[in-house]
C-alpha positions as CSV (number, residue, x, y, z in Angstrom):
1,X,74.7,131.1,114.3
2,X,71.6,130.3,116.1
3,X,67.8,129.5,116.0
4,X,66.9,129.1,119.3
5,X,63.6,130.7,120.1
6,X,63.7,133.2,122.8
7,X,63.3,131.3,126.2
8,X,64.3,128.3,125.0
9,X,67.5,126.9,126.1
10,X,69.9,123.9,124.9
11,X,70.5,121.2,127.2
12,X,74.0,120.0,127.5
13,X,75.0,117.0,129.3
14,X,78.6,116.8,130.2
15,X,80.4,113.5,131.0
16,X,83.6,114.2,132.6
17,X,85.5,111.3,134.2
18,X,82.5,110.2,137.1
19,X,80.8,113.4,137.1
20,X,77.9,113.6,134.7
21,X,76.6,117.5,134.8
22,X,73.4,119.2,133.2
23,X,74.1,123.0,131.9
24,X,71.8,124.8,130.1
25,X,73.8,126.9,126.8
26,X,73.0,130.8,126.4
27,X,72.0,132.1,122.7
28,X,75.7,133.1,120.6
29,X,77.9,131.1,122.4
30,X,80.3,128.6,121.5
31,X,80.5,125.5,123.5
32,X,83.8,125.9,124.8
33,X,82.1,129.4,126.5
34,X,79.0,127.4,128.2
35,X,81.6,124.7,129.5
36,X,83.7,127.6,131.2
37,X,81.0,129.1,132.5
38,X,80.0,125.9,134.5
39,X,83.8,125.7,135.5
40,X,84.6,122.7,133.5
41,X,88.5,123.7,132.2
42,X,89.9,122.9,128.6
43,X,92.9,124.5,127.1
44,X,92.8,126.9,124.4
45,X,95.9,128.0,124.0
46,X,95.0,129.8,120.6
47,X,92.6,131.9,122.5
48,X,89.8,130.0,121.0
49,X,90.1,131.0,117.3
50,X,90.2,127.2,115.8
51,X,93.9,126.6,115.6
52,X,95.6,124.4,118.5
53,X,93.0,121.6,118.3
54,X,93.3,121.6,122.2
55,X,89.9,122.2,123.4
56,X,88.6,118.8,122.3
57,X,85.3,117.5,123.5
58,X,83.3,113.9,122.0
59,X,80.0,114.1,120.9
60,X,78.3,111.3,122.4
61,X,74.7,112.0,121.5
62,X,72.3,115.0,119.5
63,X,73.8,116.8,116.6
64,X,76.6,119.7,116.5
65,X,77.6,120.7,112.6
66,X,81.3,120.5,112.3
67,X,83.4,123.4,111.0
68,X,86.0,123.8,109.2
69,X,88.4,123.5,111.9
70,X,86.8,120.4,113.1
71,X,87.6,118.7,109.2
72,X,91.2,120.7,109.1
73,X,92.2,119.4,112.9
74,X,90.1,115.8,113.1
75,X,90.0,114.6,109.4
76,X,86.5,113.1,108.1
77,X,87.0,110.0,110.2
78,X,87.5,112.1,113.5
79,X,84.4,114.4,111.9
80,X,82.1,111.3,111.8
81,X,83.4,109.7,115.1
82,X,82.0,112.9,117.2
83,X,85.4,115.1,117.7
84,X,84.7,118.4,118.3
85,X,86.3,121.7,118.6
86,X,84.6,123.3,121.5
87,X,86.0,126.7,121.0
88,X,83.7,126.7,116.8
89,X,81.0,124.5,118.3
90,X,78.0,126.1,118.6
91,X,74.8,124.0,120.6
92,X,71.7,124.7,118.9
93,X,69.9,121.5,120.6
94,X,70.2,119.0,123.6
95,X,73.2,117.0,123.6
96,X,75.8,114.7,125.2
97,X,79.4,115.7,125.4
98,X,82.2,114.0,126.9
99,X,85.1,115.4,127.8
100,X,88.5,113.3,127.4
101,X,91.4,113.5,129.8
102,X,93.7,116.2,128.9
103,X,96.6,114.9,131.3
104,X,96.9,118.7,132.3
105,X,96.1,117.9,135.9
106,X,99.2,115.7,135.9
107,X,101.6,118.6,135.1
108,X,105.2,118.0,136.0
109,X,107.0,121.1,136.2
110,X,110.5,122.0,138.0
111,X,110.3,123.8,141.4
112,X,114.3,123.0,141.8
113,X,115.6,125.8,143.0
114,X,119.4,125.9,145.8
115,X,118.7,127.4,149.3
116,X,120.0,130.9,149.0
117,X,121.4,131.8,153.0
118,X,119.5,131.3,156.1
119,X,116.4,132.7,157.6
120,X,115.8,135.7,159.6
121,X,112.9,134.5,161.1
122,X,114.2,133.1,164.4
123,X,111.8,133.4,167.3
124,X,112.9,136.1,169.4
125,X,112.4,134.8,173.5
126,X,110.5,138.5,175.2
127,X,110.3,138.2,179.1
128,X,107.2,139.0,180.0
129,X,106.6,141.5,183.1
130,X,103.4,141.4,185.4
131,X,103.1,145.2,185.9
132,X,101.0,148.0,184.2
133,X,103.4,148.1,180.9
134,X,100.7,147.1,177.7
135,X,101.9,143.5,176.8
136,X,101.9,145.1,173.1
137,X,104.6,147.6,173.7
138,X,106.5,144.9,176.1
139,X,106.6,142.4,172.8
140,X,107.7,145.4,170.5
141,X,110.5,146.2,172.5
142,X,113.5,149.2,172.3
143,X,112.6,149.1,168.4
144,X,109.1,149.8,168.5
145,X,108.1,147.4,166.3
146,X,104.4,147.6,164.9
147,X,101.9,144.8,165.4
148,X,100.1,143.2,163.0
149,X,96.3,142.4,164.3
150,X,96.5,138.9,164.6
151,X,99.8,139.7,166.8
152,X,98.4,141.8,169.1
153,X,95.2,139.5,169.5
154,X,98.1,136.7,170.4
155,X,99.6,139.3,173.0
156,X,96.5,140.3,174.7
157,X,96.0,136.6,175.3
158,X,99.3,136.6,177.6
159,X,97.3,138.5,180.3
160,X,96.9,135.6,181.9
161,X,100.6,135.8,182.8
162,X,100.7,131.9,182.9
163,X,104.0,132.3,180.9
164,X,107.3,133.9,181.9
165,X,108.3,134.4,178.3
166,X,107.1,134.7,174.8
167,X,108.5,134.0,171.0
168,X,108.1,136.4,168.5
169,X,108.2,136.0,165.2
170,X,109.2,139.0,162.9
171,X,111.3,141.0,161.1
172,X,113.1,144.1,161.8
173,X,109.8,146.6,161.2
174,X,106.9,144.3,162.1
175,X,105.6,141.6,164.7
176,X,103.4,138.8,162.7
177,X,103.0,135.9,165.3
178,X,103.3,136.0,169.0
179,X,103.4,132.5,170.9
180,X,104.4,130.7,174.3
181,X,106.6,128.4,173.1
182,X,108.2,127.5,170.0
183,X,106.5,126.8,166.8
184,X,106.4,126.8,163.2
185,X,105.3,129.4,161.7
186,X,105.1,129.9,158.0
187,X,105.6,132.2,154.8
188,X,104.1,131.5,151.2
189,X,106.1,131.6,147.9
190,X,104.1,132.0,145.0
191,X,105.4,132.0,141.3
192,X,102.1,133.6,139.0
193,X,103.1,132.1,135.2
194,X,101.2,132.0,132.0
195,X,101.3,128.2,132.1
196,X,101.7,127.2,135.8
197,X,101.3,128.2,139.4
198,X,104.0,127.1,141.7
199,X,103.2,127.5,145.5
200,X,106.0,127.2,148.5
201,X,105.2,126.9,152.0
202,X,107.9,127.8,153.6
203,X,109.3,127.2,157.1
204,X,110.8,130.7,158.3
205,X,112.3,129.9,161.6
206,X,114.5,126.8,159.8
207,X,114.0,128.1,156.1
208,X,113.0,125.0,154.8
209,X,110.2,124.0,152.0
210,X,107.3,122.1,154.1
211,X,105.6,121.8,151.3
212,X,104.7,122.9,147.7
213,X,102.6,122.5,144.3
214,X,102.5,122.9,140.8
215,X,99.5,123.2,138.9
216,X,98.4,124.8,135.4
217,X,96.9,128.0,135.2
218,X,93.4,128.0,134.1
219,X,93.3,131.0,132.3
220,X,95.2,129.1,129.7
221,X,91.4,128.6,128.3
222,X,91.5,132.1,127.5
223,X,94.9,131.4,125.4
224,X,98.3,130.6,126.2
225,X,100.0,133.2,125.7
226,X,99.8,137.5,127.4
227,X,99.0,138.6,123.9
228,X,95.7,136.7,124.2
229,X,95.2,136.9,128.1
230,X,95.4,141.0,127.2
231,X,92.7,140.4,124.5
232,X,90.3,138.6,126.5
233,X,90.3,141.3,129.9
234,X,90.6,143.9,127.3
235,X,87.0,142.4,126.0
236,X,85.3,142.0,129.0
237,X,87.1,138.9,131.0
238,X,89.5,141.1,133.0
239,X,87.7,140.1,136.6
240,X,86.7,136.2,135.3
241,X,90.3,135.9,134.9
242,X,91.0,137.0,138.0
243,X,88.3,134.8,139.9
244,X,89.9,131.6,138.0
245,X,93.7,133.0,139.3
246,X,92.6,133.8,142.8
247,X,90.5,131.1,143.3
248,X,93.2,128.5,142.0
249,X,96.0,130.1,144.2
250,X,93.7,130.2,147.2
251,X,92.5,126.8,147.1
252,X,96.5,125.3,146.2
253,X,97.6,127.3,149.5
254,X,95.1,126.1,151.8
255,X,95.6,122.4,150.5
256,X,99.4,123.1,151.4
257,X,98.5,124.1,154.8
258,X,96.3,121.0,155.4
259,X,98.5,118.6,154.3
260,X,101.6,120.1,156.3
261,X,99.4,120.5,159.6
262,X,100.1,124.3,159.6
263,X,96.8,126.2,160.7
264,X,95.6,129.9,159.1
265,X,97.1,131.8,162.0
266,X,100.7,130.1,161.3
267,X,101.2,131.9,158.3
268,X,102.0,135.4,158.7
269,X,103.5,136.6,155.3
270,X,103.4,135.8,151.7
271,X,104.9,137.0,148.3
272,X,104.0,136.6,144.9
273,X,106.2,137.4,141.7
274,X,105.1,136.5,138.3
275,X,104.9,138.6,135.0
276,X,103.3,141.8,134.0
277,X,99.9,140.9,132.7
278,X,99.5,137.5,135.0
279,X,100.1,140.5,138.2
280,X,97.5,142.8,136.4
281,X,94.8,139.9,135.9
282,X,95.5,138.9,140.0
283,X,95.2,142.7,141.0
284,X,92.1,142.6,138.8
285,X,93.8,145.9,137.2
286,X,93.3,147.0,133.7
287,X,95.2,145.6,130.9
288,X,94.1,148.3,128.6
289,X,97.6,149.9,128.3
290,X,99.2,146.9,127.9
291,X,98.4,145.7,124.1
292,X,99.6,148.6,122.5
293,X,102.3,150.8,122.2
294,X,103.8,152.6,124.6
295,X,102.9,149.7,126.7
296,X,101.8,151.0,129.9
297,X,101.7,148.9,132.8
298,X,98.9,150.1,135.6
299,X,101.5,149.3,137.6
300,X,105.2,147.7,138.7
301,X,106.0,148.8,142.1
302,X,106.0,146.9,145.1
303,X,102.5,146.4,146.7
304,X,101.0,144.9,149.9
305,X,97.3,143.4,149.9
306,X,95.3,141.7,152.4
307,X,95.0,137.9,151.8
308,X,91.6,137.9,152.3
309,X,91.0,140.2,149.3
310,X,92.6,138.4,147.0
311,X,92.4,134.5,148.1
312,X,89.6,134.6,150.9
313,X,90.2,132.3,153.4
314,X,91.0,131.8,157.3
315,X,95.0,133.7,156.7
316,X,95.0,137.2,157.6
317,X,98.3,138.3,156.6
318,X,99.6,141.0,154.1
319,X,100.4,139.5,150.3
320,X,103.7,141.3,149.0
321,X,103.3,141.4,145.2
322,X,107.1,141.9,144.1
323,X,108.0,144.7,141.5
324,X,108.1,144.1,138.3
325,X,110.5,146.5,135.5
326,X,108.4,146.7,132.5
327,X,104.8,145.8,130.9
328,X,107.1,142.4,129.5
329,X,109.5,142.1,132.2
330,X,107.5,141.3,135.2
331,X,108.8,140.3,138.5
332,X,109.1,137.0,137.9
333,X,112.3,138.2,136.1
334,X,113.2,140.5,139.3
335,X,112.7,137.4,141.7
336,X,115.2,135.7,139.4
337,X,117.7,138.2,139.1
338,X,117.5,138.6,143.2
339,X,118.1,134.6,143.3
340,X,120.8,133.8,140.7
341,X,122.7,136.8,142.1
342,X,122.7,138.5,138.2
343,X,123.2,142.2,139.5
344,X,126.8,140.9,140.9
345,X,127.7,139.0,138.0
346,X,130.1,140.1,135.6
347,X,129.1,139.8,131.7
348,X,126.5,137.5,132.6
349,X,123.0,136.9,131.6
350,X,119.7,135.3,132.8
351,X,117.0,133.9,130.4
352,X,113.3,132.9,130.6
353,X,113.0,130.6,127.7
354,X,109.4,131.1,127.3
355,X,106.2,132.7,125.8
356,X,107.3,136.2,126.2
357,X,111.5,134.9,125.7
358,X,112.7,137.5,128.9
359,X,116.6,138.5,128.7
360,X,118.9,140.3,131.0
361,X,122.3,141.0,130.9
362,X,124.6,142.2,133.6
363,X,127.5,144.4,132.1
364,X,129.2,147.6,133.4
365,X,127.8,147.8,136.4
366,X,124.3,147.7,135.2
367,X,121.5,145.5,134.6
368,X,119.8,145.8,130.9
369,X,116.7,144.1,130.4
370,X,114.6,142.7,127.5
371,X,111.9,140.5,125.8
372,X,111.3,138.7,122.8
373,X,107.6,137.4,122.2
374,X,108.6,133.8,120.9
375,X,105.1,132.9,121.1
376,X,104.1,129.0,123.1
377,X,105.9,126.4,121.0
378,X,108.5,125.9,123.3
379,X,105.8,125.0,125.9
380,X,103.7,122.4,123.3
381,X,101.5,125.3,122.4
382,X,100.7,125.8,118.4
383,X,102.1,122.6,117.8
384,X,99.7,119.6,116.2
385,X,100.9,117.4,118.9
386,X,102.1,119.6,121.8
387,X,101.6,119.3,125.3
388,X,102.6,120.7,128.5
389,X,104.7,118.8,130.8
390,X,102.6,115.9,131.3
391,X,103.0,112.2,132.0
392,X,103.1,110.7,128.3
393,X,104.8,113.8,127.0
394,X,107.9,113.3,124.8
395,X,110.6,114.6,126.5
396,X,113.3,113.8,124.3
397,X,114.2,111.4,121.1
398,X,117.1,109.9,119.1
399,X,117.1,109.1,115.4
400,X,118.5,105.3,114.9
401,X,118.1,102.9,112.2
402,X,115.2,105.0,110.4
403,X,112.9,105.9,113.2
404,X,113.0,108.0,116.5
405,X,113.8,106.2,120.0
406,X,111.6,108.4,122.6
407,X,111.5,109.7,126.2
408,X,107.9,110.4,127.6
409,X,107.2,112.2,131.1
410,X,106.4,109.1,133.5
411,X,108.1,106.4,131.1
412,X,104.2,105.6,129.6
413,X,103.0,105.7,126.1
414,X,103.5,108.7,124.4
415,X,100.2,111.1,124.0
416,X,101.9,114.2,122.5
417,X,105.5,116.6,122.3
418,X,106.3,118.8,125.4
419,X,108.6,121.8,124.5
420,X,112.0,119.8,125.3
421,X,110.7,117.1,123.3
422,X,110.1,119.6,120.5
423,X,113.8,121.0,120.1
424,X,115.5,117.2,120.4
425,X,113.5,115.9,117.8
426,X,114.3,119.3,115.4
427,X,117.4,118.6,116.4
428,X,118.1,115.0,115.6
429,X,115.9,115.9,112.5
430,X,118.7,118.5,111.0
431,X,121.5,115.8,112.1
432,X,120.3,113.4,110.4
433,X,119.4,115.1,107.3
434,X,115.4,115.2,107.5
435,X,115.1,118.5,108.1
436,X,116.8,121.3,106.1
437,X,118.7,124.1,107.3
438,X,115.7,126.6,105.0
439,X,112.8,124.4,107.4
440,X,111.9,122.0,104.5
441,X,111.5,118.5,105.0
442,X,113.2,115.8,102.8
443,X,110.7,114.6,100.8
444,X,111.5,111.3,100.2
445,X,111.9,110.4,104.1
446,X,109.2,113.2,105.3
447,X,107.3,114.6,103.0
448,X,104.3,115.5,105.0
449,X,106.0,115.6,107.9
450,X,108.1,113.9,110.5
451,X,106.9,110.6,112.1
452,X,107.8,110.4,115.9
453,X,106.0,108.0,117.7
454,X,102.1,106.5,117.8
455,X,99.6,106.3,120.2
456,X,98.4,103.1,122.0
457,X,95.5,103.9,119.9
458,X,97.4,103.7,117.3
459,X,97.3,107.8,115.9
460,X,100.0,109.2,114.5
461,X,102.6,111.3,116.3
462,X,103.7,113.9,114.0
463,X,105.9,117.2,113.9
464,X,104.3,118.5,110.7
465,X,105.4,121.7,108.5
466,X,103.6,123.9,110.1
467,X,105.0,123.0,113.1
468,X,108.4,123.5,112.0
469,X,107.6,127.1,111.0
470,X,106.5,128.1,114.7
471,X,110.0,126.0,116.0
472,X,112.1,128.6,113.7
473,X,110.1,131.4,114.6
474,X,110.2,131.0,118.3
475,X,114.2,130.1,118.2
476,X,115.0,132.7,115.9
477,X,112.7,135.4,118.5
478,X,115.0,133.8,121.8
479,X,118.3,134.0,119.6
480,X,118.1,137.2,117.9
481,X,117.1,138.8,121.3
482,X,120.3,137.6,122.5
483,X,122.4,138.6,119.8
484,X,120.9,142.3,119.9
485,X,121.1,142.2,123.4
486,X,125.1,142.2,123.5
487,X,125.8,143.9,120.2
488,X,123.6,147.0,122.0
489,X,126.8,146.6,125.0
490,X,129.2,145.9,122.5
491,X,129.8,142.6,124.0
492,X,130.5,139.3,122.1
493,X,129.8,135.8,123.0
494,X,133.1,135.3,123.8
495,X,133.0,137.6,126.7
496,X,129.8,136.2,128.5
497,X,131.2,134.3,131.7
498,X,128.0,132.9,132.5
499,X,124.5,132.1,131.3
500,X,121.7,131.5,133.7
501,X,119.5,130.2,132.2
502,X,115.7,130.1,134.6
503,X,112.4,128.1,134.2
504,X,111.2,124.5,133.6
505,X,111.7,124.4,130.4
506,X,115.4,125.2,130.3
507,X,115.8,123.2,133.2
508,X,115.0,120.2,130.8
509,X,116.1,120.7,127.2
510,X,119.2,119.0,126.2
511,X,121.7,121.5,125.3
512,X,123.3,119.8,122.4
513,X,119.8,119.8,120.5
514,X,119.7,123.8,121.3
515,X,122.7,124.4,119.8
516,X,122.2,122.4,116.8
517,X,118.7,124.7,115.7
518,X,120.2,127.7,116.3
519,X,118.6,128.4,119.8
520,X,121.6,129.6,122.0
521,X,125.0,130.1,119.9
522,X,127.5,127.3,121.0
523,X,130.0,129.7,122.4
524,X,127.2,129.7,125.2
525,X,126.8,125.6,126.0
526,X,129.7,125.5,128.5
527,X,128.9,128.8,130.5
528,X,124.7,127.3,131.1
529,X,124.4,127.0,134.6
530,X,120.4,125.9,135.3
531,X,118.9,128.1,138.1
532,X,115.7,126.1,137.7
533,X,112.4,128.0,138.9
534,X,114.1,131.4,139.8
535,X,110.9,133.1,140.2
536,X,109.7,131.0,143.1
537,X,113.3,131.4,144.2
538,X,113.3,134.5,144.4
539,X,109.9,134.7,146.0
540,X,111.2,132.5,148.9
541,X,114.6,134.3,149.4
542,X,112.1,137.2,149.5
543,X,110.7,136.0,152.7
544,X,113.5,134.4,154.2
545,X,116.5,136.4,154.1
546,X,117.6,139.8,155.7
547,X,118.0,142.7,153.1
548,X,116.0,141.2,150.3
549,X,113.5,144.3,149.8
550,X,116.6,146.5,149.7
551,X,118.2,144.3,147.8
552,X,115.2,144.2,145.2
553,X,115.0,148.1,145.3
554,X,118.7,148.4,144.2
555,X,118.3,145.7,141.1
556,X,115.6,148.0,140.2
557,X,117.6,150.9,140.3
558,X,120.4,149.3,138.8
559,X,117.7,148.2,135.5
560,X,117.0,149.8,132.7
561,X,114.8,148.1,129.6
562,X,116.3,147.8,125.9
563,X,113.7,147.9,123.2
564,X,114.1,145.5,120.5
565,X,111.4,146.9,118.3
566,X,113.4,150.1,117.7
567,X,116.4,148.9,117.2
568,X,117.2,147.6,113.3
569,X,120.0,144.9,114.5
570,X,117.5,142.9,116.0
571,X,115.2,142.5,112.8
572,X,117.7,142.1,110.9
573,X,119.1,138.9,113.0
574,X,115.3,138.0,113.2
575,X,115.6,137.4,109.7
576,X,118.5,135.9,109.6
577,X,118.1,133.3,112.3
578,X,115.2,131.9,110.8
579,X,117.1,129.3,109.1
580,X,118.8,126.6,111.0
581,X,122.4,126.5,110.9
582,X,124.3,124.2,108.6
């Protein structure tokens, strides 16, 4: 792959927007590698193997021999105008690169989520006594509550006795914020997914959102999916992973905090919920047991860790990571069952339509749990034109007159297909007769595949076969997972009372479109009720409310995990769900 002579070192310049950056690339490694390692970010949501066309960079000057992936993905004209696949692109002398706006910064994503009850947070008034009593055991009171060290430094500053009273801040086993009069003082809600990052600061005294962010998660350069994620920390990347996590969470916190006015010493809790492997790449913990059978999480229970270790920064209180049930049920999916109030539903089930498809049903008396890998497509990945959920996205479409009417993200131009996007056309595509109930296109009106929209550069927006093939695969995964799911509790559609359906994806997808590929049975439609982000839901309720950790530790004992790969029903619907219905 290379000639360099020993010493010697490629120059690459790197125009990004206004920043123009000189970085030097090592011997055996791809361009897509040297541009991470001087922590520029491009999405490679196949893990870097050639397929998604995502991590495109512009060869502005020098030579870089195209692959084959760079003649399959650009064409020759794309070939001779400079595009390049960063992830097959190997420097082997100086060059000039630009990198083209990926809209990724833009990322719309759905933090809805309903307030849940009201806080337990309210500042507790503590008369304060000039005798010999320790100020510390005066503010702990009858309960002897325990002090965290930023509240007893607060206490000790009351010596001065130039207050009568003091407010604490707390719950019933700890004392995080002392203060002489009334303030706000502030928890933080994070939501850790394979995609994005949603952050909450959270007002605890009135339970309000002061603020919060969405923003994608950077380790989708090392893939979009946990399969790949596992891979990569498996190889070697398991604490570069982690710096890109922490550092992205730390910095979208503190901006939070700046923007609302809230200082480091006004926030005095935090939790975190998000699935299996996103947890184990945080906690920096081996993800060795997790790509293979029996699956083997290093861990799910409940754990408390200094902010400082895992964000840095001026906050110095404890970070609750949230338990999760399985190595592909993560607590992203026990922060949504604690929101949408599953474990006292009857018949009734929750779904993450996503990468890793999580299910669980609430039948009996008890909570059953599953997940179905139905791979990105549903969030633009492995899809010739997908995107995330960025301004320009196709959102949804119609089919009038011989061509599709669109929806983008922002009302612009459209620059690619987002996930919801991606089911309405399929779905306008089988009503209309373009698209076959087998996945073939009709050759006289699609033959090489279906024309959606152009660029204002004039490229053509396609959903091609290919594409078509991952849309069956990933709705036939979510479907059949449902279907084995209440056959295993001898349930029928018919008996489901409600479907709560979690995440920004489901949040946006029109219904009628799911229906019509096959992706939720149509007995279903009228029982969706959208819970929107449940995970940071969850997360906040965590914080806010009275009860929530015991409420959390009986959904956990109330769970237990179905396994789809042992169980014949499921492949069997996998097989048959691959069509589309007719």
């Amino acid at each position: 792959m290379s000639d360099i002579a020993e010493g010697l070192r490629p120059q690459v310049i790197v125009l990004s927007g206004e920043k123009r950056l000189t970085i030097e690339a090592e011997p055996e490694e791809t361009l897509l590698q040297t541009l991470r390692r001087a922590g520029f970010y491009l999405p490679a949501i196949c893990g870097g193997h050639g397929r998604c066309g995502k991590c495109e960079v512009k060869l502005e000057a020098g030579a870089l021999t195209p692959s084959e992936d760079d003649r399959r993905c650009f064409g020759a004209d794309g070939v001779q105008a400079g595009r390049r696949l960063a992830c097959t692109a190997y420097p082997l002398e100086d060059m000039t690169i630009s990198l083209p706006e990926n809209g990724e910064e833009g990322f719309v994503a759905v933090n809805y989520f309903q307030s849940t009850g009201g806080p337990y947070w309210e500042p507790a008034p503590v008369a304060i006594a000039d005798n010999a009593v320790p100020l510390a055991r005066q503010i702990a009171g009858a309960d002897s509550r325990a002090l965290t060290l930023s509240a007893l430094r607060q206490c000790a500053e009351l010596a001065d006795f130039e207050t009568e009273t003091a407010y604490v801040y707390g719950d019933r086993e700890r004392v995080l914020y002392v203060s002489r009069a009334e303030m706000t003082v502030c928890g933080v809600a994070v939501d850790l997914g394979t995609t994005t990052v949603s952050i909450a600061l959270v007002d605890l005294a009135k339970g309000g959102i002061v603020r919060d962010t969405t923003f994608v998660n950077k380790q989708r350069a090392y893939g979009a999916d946990v399969i790949s994620r596992i891979t990569r920390a498996n190889e070697g990347r398991l604490a570069e992973m982690g710096d890109v996590i922490r550092a992205q969470i730390g910095e979208g916190i503190a901006a939070l905090c700046a923007d609302a006015g809230v200082p480091p010493e006004r926030v005095v809790t935090a939790a975190v919920a998000g699935n299996t492997t996103m947890i184990h790449l945080l906690l920096g913990l081996s993800c060795a047991g997790l790509g293979h059978a029996p699956f083997t999480p290093g861990a799910l229970d409940l754990v408390s860790v200094p902010y400082r270790e895992l964000f840095g920064g001026d906050i110095a209180c404890s970070v609750d990571i949230l338990p999760g049930l399985a190595a592909y049920v993560g607590s992203d999916i026990t922060a949504g069952i604690l929101y949408s109030g599953l474990h006292k539903a009857r018949n009734s089930l929750l779904i993450d339509i996503g990468t890793n498809g999580e299910i669980a049903l609430a039948a009996g008396g008890r909570l059953t749990f599953t997940s179905t890998a139905a791979g990105p497509a549903f969030e633009g990945g492995n899809i010739l034109w997908g995107t995330g959920s960025i301004p320009g996205a196709i959102s949804g479409a119609s089919y009038e007159d011989g061509a599709f009417l669109v929806q983008t993200i922002g009302g612009g131009s459209p620059t690619g297909i987002c996930g919801s996007g991606v089911i309405d056309i399929t779905g306008e595509a089988l009503r209309h007769g373009l698209l076959k109930a087998n996945g073939k296109l009709d050759k006289e009106r699609a033959a090489d595949g279906l024309l959606i929209a152009k660029t204002d550069e004039g490229q053509d927006i396609l959903l091609s076969k290919r594409d078509i093939r991952e849309i069956q695969l990933a709705k036939s995964a979510i479907r059949s997972g449902l279907d084995a799911l209440l056959h295993n509790a001898g349930l029928a559609y018919d008996d489901v009372e409600k479907l709560f359906v979690a995440g920004s994806f489901g949040y946006r997808i029109n219904y009628e479109s799911a229906v019509a590929i096959g992706l939720i049975p149509p007995e279903l439609k009228p029982k969706v009720s959208l819970v929107g982000n449940s995970s940071l839901g969850g997360a906040v309720k965590y914080l806010l409310e009275a009860g929530s950790k015991a409420e959390m530790a009986d959904i956990l004992a109330l769970a237990s995990e179905y396994h789809l790969q042992k169980d014949s029903y499921f492949s069997d619907a996998f097989m048959n769900n691959i069509h589309f219905p007719k």
